[in-house]
C-alpha positions in Angstrom: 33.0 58.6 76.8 33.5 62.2 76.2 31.0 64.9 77.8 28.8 65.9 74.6 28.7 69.6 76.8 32.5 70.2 75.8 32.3 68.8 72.1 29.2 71.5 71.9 31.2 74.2 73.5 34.2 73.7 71.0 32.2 73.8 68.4 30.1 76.8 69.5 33.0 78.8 69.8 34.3 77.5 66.2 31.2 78.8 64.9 31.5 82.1 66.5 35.0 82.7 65.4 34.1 81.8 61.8 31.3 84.5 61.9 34.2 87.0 63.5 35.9 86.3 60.8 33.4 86.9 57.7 32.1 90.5 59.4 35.3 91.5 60.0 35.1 92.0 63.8 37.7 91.4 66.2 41.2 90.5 65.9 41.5 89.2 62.2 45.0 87.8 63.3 44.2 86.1 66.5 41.0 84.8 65.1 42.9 83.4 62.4 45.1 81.4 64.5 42.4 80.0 66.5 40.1 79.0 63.1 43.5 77.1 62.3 44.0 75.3 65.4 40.2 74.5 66.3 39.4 73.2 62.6 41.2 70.0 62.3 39.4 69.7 66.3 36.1 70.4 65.0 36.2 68.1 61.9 36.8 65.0 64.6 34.0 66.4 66.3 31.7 66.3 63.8 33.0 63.2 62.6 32.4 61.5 66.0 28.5 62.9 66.6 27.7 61.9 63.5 28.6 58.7 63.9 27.0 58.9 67.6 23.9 59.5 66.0 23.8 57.4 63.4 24.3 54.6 65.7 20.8 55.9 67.5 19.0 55.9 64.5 20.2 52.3 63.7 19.2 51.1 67.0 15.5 52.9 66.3 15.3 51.4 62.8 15.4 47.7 65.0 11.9 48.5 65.7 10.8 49.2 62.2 10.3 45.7 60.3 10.8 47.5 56.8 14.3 49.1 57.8 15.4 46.4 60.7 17.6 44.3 58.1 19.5 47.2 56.9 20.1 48.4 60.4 21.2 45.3 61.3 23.9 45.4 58.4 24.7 49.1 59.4 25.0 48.7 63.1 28.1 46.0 63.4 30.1 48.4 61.0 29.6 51.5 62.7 29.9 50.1 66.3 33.2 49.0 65.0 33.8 52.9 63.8 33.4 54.2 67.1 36.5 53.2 69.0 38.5 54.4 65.9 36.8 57.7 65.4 37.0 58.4 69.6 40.4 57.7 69.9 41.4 60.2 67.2 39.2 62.8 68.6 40.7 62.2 71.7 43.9 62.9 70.4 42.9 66.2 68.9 41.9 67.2 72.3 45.2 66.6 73.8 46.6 70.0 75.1 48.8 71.2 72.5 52.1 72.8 73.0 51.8 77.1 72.0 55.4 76.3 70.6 54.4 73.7 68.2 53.0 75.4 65.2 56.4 77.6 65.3 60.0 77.5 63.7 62.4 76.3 65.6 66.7 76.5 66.6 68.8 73.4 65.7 71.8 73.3 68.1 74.4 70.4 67.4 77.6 70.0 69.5 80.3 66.9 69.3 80.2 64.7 72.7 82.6 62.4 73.8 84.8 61.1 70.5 87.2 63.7 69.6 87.3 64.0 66.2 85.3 61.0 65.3 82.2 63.1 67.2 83.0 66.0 65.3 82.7 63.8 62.3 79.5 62.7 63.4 78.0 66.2 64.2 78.2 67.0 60.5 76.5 64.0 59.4 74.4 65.0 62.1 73.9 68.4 61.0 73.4 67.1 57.1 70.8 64.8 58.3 68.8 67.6 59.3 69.3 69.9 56.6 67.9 66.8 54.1 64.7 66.4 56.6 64.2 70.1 56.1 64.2 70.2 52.5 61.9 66.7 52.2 59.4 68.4 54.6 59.7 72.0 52.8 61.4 74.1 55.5 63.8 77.2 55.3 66.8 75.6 56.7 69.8 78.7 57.6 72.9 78.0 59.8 73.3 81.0 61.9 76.8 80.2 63.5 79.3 77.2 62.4 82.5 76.2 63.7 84.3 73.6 62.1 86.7 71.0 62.8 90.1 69.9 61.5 88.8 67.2 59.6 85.7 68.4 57.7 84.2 67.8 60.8 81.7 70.4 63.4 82.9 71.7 66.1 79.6 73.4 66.9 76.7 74.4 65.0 73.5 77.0 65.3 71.0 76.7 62.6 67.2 78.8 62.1 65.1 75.9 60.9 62.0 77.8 59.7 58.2 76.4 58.4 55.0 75.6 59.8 55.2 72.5 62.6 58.9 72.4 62.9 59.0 72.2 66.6 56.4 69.9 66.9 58.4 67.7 64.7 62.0 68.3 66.0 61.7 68.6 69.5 61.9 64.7 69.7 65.7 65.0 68.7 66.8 66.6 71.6 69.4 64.7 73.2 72.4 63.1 73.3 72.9 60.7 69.8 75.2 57.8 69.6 77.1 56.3 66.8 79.4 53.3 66.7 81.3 52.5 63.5 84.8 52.4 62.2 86.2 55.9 61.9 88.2 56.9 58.7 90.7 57.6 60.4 91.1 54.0 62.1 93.7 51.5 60.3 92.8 48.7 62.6 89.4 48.5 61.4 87.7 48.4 65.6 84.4 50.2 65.5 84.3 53.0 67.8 81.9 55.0 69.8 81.1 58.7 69.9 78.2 61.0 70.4 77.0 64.4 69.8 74.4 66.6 71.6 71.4 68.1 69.7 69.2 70.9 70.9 66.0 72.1 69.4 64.6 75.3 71.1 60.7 76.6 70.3 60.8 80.1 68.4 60.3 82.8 70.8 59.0 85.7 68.7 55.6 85.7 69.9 56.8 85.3 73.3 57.2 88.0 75.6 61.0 87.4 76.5 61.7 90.5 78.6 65.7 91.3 78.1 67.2 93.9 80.1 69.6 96.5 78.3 71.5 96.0 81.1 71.6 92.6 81.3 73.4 91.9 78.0 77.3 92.9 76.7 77.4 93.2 72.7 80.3 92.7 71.2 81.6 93.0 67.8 84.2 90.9 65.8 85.6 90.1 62.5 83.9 87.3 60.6 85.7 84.6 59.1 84.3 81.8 56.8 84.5 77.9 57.2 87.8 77.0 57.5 89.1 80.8 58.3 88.4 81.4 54.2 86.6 84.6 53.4 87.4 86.6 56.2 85.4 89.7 56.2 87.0 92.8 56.5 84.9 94.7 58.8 83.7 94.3 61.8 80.5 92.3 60.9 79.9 89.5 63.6 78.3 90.1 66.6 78.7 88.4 70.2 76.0 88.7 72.8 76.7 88.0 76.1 73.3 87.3 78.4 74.8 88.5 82.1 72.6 86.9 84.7 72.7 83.3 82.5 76.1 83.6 80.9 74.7 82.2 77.8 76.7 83.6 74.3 75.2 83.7 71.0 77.7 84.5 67.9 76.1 85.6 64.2 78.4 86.3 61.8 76.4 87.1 58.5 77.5 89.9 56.5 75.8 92.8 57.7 76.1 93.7 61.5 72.3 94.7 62.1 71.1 91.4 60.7 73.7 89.8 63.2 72.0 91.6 65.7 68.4 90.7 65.1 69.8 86.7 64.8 71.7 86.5 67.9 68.9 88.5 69.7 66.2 86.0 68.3 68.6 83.2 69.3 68.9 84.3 73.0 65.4 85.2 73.3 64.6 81.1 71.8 67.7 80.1 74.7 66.2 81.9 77.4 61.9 81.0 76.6 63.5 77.2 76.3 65.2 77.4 79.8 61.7 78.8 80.9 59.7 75.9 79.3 62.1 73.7 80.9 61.6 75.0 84.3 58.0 74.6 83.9 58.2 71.1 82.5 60.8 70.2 85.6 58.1 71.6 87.7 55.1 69.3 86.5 57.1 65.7 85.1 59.1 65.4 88.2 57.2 62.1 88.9 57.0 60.9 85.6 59.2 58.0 84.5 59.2 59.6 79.9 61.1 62.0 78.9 59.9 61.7 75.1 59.2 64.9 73.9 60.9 66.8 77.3 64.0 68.0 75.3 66.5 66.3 78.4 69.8 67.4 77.0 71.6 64.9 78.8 69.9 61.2 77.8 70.9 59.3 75.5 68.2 59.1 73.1 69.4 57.1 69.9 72.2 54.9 68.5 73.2 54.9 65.0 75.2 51.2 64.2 77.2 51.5 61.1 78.3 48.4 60.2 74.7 46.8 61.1 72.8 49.8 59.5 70.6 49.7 62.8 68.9 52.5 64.0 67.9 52.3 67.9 65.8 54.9 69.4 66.0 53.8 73.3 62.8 56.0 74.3 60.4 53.8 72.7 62.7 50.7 72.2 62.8 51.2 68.7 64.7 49.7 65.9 64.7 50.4 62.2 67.3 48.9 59.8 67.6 51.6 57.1 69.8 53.5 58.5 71.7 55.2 55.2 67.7 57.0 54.3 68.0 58.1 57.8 70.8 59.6 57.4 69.7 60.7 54.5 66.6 62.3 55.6 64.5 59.8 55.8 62.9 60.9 59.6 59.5 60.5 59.4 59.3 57.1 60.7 60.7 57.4 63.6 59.1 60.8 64.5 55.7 59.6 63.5 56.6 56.9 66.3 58.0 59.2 69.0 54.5 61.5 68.6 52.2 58.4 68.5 54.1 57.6 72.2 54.1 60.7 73.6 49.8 61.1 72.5 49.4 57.6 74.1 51.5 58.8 77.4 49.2 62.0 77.6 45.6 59.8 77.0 46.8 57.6 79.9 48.0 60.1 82.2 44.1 61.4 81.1 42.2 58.3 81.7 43.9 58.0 85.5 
């Protein structure tokens, strides 16, 4: 059961920002992101006292002989609503990650494979671009190395839209595939991987960057392939001291690169912070869905079976050409739906 003093408090404060907001007072912006976040919250609320109290007034309609037949053809149906309508409200309370709402960086690098993983990085990396364009996001690679063979060497991208993290942070990890490579005459089905990273936005973050902690460099820019070099020196190189992390942009114009590779740094560094803190508070819990562990092996892609295999949540979907495709939701959906029953268990301890 959850304390009726809290719901009232939630929606006390709903109320009050709401009023903020038609006089004007206060911060407009902050306000406004804290309508957003405590509506959907509020809705459940309301949607869970009212059923509450129409189970009350059922139970006193009982007593009346003029109303006791319809309240006992209400009563069965809501008491069956209940469990339902708790359960999402409980999930609405769940402590949400600040990060969530935000855009987000997609990092892809080839694992073990040669150039079979580098292959697979771009499928990889087209995968995501398709998810972004079905779910209405601003997809832009930032930095792109490519391989001999049409394949990525590496890959930087700005995913941007409402909810991307909150969506994408599930895909960091280490992904698997195991088919026949094209460049294999024997026709043996090989196995390679790739690494994704997905690092929350930092702008709203205070990231503080020391101009003496960072070495910018500029280079020429070349296209994919070494096509289209750029004549000038456009691309910039950023070189974070104390972490020895390196961001490259290479757009056209050098101040743009700037701003991109410092955005990208600041996201590097605020990720390397969140995962401090998460280190910090999970270091007795068994899941990592959701914790963005670079190193596990997270999902197998099977080729000639076209089996999908997320190992978090022992999943297995056979429709593996729309996932590649784009087709993400599923398994995402799945991987929240785990992660919101991990959090109302470690609650309910």
């Amino acid at each position: 059961m959850i304390p009726e003093e809290r719901l009232h408090q939630i929606t006390q404060r709903f109320e009050f920002i709401e009023a903020s907001m038609s006089t004007g007072a206060g911060d407009i912006v902050a306000l406004g992101r804290e309508y957003a976040e405590l509506r959907p919250v509020v809705d459940q609320v309301r949607n869970y006292m009212q059923v509450v109290q129409d189970i009350a007034d059922a139970k006193v309609m009982l007593d009346d002989p003029d109303m006791k037949e319809l309240a006992e053809a209400e009563l069965p149906e809501l008491t069956a609503q209940l469990p339902v309508i708790e359960e999402a409200l409980q999930i609405a309370l769940l402590p949400k990650d600040a990060a969530d709402n935000g855009s987000a960086i997609l990092e892809i690098r080839p694992g073990t494979g040669g150039d079979e993983a580098g292959l697979f990085a771009g499928d990889l990396l087209r995968m995501y671009q398709r998810y972004a364009e079905n779910m209405g996001w601003k997809f832009d690679i930032i930095e792109l190395s490519e391989g001999d063979l049409g394949g990525v060497k590496s890959v930087t991208a700005n995913v941007v839209g409402e909810g991307v993290f909150a969506r994408l942070k599930y895909e960091s990890g280490v992904h698997r595939v195991q088919r026949v490579p094209e460049t294999e005459s024997g026709g043996r089905v090989h196995t390679s991987a790739a690494t994704v990273a997905v690092l929350p936005e930092a702008k709203d973050v205070d990231i503080d960057i020391q101009p003496n902690d960072i070495r910018i460099d500029t280079m020429r820019a070349s296209g994919a392939g070494g096509q289209h070099v750029n004549t000038t020196d456009s691309a910039v190189r950023i070189t974070h001291l104390p972490t020895g992390i390196i961001v490259v942009s290479a757009e056209k114009s050098q101040h743009r690169n700037r701003e991109i590779a410092m955005n990208v740094l600041k996201a590097r560094l605020y990720d390397a912070e969140r995962q401090k803190i998460h280190d910090e508070r999970s270091a007795d819990r068994k899941s990592q869905v959701g914790s963005g562990d670079r190193s596990e092996r997270i999902r197998t892609y099977n080729f000639p079976q076209g089996r999908l295999s997320d190992h978090r949540i022992n999943l297995t979907l056979y429709k593996l050409d729309a996932v590649m495709a784009g087709d993400l939701d599923e398994i995402i959906d799945a991987l929240i739906s785990d992660h919101q029953a991990a959090l109302l268990a470690e609650m309910g301890q």
